[in-house]
Backbone bond lengths (Angstrom), bond angles and torsions (degrees), N, CA, C in turn:
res aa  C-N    CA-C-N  psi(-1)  N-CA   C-N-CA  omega(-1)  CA-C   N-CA-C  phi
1 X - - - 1.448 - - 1.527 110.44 -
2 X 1.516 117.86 -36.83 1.669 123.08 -168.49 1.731 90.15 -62.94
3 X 1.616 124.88 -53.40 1.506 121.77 172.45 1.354 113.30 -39.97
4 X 0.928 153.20 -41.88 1.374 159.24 -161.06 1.810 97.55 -79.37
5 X 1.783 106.10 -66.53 1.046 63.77 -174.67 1.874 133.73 -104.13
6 X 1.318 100.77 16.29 1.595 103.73 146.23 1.302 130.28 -28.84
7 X 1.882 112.56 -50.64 1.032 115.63 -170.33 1.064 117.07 -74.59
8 X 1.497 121.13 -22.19 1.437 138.28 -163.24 1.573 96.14 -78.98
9 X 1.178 100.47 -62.68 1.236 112.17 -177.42 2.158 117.58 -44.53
10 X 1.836 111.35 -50.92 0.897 106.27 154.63 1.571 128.76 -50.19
11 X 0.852 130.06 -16.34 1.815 136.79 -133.11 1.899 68.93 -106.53
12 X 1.485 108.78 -71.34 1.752 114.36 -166.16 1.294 105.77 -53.17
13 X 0.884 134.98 -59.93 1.977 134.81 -172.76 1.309 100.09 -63.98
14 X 1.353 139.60 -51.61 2.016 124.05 163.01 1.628 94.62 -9.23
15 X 1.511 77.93 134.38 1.628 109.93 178.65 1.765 95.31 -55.42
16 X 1.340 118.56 -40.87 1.728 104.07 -137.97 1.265 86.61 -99.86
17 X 1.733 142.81 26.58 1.413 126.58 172.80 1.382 80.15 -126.73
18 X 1.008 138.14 2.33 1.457 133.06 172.36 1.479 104.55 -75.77
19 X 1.588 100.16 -55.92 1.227 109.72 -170.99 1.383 129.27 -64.22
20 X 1.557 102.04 -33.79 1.819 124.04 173.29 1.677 104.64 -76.64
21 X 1.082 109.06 -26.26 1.904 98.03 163.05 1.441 113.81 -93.13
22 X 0.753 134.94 -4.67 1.450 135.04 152.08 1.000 111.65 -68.67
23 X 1.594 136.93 -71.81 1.216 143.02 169.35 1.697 127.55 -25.09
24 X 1.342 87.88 -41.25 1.854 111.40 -176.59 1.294 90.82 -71.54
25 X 1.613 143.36 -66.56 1.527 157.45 -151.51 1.754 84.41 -72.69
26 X 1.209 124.23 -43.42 1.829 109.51 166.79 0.868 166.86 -66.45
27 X 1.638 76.42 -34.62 1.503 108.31 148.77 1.680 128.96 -50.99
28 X 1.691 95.02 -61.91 1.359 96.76 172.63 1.130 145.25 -56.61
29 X 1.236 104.77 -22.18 1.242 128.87 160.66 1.419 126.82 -65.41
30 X 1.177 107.77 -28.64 1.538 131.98 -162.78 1.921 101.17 -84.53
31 X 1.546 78.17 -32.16 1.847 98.87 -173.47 1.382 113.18 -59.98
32 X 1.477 98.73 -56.54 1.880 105.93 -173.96 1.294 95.10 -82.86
33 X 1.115 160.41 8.29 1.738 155.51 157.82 1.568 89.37 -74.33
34 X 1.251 118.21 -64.77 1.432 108.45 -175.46 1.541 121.89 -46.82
35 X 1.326 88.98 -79.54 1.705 109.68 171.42 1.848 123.22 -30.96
36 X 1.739 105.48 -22.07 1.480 111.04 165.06 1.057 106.73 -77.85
37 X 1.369 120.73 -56.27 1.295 128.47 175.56 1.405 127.92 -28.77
38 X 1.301 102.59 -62.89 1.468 113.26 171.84 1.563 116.24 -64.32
39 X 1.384 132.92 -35.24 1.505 142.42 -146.77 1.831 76.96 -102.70
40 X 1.396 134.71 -56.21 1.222 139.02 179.11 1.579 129.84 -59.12
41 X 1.142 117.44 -33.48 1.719 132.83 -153.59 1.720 105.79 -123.87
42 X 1.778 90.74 -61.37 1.788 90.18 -157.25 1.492 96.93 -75.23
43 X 1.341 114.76 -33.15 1.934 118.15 -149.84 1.097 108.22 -76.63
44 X 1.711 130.80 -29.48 1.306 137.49 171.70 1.071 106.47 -88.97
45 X 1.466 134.25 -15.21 1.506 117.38 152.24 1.775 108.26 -54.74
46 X 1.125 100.11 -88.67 1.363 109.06 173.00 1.365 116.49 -9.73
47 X 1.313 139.42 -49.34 1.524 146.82 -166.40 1.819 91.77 -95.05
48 X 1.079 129.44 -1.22 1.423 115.70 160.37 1.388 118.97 -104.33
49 X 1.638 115.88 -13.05 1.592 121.30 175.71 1.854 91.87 -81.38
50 X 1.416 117.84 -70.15 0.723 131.62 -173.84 1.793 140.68 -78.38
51 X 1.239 106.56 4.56 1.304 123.75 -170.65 1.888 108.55 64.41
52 X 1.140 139.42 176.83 1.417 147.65 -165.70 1.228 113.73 -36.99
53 X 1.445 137.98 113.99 1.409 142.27 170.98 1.089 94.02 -75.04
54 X 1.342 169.55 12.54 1.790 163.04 150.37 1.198 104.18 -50.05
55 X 1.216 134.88 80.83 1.562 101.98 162.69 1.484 121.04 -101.11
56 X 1.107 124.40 33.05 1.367 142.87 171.41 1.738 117.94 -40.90
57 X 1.323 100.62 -43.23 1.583 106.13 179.01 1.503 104.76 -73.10
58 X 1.174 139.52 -3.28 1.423 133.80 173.98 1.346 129.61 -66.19
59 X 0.932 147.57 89.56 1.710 139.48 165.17 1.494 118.70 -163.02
60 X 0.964 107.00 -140.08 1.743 101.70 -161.12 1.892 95.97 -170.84
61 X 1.495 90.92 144.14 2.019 110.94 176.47 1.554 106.35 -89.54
62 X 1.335 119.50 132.13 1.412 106.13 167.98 1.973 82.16 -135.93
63 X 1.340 95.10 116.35 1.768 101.10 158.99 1.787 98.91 75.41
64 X 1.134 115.11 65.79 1.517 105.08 -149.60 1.237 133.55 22.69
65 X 0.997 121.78 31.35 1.872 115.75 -178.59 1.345 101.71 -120.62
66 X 1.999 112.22 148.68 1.616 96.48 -167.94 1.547 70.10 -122.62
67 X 2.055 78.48 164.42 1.815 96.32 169.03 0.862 118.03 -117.32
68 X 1.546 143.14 114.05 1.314 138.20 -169.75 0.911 115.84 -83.42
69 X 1.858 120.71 70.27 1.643 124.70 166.47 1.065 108.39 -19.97
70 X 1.582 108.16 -83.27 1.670 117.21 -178.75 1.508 129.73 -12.36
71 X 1.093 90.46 -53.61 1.837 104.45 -161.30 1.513 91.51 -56.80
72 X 1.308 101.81 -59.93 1.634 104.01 -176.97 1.246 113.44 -46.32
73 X 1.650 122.25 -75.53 1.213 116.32 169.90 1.523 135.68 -10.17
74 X 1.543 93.03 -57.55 1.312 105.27 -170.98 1.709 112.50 -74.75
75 X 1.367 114.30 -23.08 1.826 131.27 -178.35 2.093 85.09 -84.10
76 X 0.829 128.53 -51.40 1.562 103.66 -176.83 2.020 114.01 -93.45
77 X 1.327 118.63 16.88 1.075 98.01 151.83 1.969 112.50 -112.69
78 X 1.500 105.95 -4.01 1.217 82.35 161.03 1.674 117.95 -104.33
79 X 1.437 105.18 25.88 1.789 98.47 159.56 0.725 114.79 -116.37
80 X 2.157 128.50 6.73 1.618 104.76 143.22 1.359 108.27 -102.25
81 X 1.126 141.35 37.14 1.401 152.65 139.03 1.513 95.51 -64.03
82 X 1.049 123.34 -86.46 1.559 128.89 -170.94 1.555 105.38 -56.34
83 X 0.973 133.52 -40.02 1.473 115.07 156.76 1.446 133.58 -48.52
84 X 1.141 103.34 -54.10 1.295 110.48 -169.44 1.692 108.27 -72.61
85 X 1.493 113.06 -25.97 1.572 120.52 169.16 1.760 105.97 -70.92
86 X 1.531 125.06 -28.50 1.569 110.83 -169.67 1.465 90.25 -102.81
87 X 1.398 132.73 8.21 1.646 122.06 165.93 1.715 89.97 -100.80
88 X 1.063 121.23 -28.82 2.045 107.94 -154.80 2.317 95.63 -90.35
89 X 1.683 102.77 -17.51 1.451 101.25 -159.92 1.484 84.09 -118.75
90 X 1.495 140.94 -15.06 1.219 112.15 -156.84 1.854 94.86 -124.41
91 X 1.340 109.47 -61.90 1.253 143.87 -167.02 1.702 101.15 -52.57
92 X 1.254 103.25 -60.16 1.794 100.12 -165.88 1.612 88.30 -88.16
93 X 0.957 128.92 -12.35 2.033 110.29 -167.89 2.253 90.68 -83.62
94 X 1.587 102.90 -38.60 1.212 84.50 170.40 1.504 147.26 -107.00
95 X 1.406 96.84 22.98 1.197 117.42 155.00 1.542 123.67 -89.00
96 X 1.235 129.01 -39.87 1.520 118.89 141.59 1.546 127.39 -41.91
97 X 1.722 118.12 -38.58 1.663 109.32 177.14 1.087 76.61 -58.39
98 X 1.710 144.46 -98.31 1.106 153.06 -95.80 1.777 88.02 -82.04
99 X 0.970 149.32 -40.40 1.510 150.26 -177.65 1.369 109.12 -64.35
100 X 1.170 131.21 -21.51 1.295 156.31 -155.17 1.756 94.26 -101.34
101 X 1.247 105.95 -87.10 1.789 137.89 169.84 1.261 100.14 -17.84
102 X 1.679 126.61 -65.72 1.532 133.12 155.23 1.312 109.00 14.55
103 X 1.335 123.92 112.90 1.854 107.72 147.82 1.197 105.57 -120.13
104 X 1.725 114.46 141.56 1.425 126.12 179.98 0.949 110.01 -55.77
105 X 1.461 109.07 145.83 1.732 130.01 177.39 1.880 102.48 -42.44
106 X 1.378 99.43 131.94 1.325 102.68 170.65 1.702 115.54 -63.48
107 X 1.480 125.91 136.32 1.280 135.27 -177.34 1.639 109.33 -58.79
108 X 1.066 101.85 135.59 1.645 106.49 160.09 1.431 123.03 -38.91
109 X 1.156 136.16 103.64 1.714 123.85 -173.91 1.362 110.65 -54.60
110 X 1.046 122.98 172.58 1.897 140.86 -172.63 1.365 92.23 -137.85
111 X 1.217 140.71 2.34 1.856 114.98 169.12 1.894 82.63 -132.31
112 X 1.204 66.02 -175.65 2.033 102.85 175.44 1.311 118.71 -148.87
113 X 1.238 125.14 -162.03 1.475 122.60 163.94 1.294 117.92 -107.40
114 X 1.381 142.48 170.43 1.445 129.12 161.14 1.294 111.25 -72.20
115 X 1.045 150.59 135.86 1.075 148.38 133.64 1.735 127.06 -6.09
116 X 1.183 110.60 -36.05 1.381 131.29 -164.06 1.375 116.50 -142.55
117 X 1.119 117.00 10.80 1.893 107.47 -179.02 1.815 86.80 -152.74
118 X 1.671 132.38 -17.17 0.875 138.40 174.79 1.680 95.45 66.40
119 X 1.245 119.02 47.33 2.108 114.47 -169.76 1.750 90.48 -116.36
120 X 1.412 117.29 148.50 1.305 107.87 172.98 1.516 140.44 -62.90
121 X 0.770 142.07 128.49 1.644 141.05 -133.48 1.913 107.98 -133.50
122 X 1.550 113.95 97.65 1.546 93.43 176.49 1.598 142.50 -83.04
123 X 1.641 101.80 118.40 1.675 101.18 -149.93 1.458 100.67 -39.91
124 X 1.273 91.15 153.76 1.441 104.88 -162.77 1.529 131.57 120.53
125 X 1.004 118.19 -70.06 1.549 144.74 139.76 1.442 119.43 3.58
126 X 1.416 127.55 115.14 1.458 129.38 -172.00 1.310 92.98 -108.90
127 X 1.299 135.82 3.43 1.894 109.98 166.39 1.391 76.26 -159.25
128 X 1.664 93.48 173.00 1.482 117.50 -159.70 1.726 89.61 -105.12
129 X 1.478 116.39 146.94 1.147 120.82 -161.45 1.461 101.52 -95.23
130 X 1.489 106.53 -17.36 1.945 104.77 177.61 1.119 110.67 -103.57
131 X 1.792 121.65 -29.57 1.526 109.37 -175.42 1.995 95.17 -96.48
132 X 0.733 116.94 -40.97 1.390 119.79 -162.64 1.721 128.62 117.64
133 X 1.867 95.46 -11.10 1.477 93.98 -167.44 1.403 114.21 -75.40
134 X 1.658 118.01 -173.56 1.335 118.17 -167.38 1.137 87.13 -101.50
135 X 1.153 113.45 144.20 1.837 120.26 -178.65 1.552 94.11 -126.96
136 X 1.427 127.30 148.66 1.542 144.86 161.89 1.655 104.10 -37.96
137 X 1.423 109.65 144.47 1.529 101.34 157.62 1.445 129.53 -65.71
138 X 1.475 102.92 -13.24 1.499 111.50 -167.70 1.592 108.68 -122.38
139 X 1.389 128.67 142.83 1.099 110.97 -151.05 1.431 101.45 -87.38
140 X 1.604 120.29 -171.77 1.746 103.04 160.40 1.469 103.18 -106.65
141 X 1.284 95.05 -175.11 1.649 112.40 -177.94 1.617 97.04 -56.71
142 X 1.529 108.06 151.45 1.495 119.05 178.83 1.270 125.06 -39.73
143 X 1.863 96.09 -60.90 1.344 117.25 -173.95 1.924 105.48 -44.83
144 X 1.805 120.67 -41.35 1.636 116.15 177.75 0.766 89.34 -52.93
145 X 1.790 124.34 -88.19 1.506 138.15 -135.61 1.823 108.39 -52.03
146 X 1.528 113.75 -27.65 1.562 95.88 -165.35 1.855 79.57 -79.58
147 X 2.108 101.68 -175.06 1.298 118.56 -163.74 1.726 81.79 -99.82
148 X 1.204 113.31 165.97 1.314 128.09 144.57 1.246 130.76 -60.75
């Protein structure tokens, strides 16, 4: 039983359930910031272009039973309201930092080392311009060319 709960115990301290309950606690949080937002800002815009975003009172009885078109209606236009606010406020602003953040691929180098005098060498080069030796046209892997 003490194995068991070791493992458990390992399993909870892992970085990535640390990280996914954090994430979750940010989310949620992240949720009702939105969700004010939208229920506060966008929806009473909306009900002044358009008169009342509620459409809750909408549906119809078949056999005594009612269907609350509305409700629905009204639950999928404010979750592409809230979509379209965490892609237009969240999604594209950080995909530009991050496009931005980018640094270009590092350039191909133009020297090496000598092999034998360790002096800088431009690939290419059949002798070394400080020691004199014949060096490869092609360089070697880093790990040779640097010194110990």
């Amino acid at each position: 039983m003490r194995g068991a709960f070791d493992e458990f115990k390992q399993f909870l301290l892992r970085g990535n359930v640390v990280d996914l309950a954090v994430a979750v606690v940010i989310g949620a949080a992240f949720g009702t910031v939105v969700t004010a937002f939208v229920d506060n800002l966008v929806m009473p815009l909306i009900a002044l272009l358009g008169g009342e975003p509620d459409f809750t009172s909408i549906g119809f009885t078949i056999s005594d039973t009612y269907f609350g078109v509305g409700a629905f209606l009204t639950a999928l236009v404010s979750f592409a309201i809230i979509a379209a606010v965490i892609f237009f406020f969240v999604v594209k602003p950080m995909n530009l930092l991050t496009e931005r953040m980018a640094k270009a691929p590092t350039p191909d180098p133009t020297t090496w080392k000598c092999l034998y005098c360790y002096s800088e060498v431009t690939i290419g080069a059949t002798r070394c311009p400080h020691c004199t030796s014949e060096i490869p046209a092609t360089p070697p892997p880093a790990e040779v060319a640097a010194p110990a």
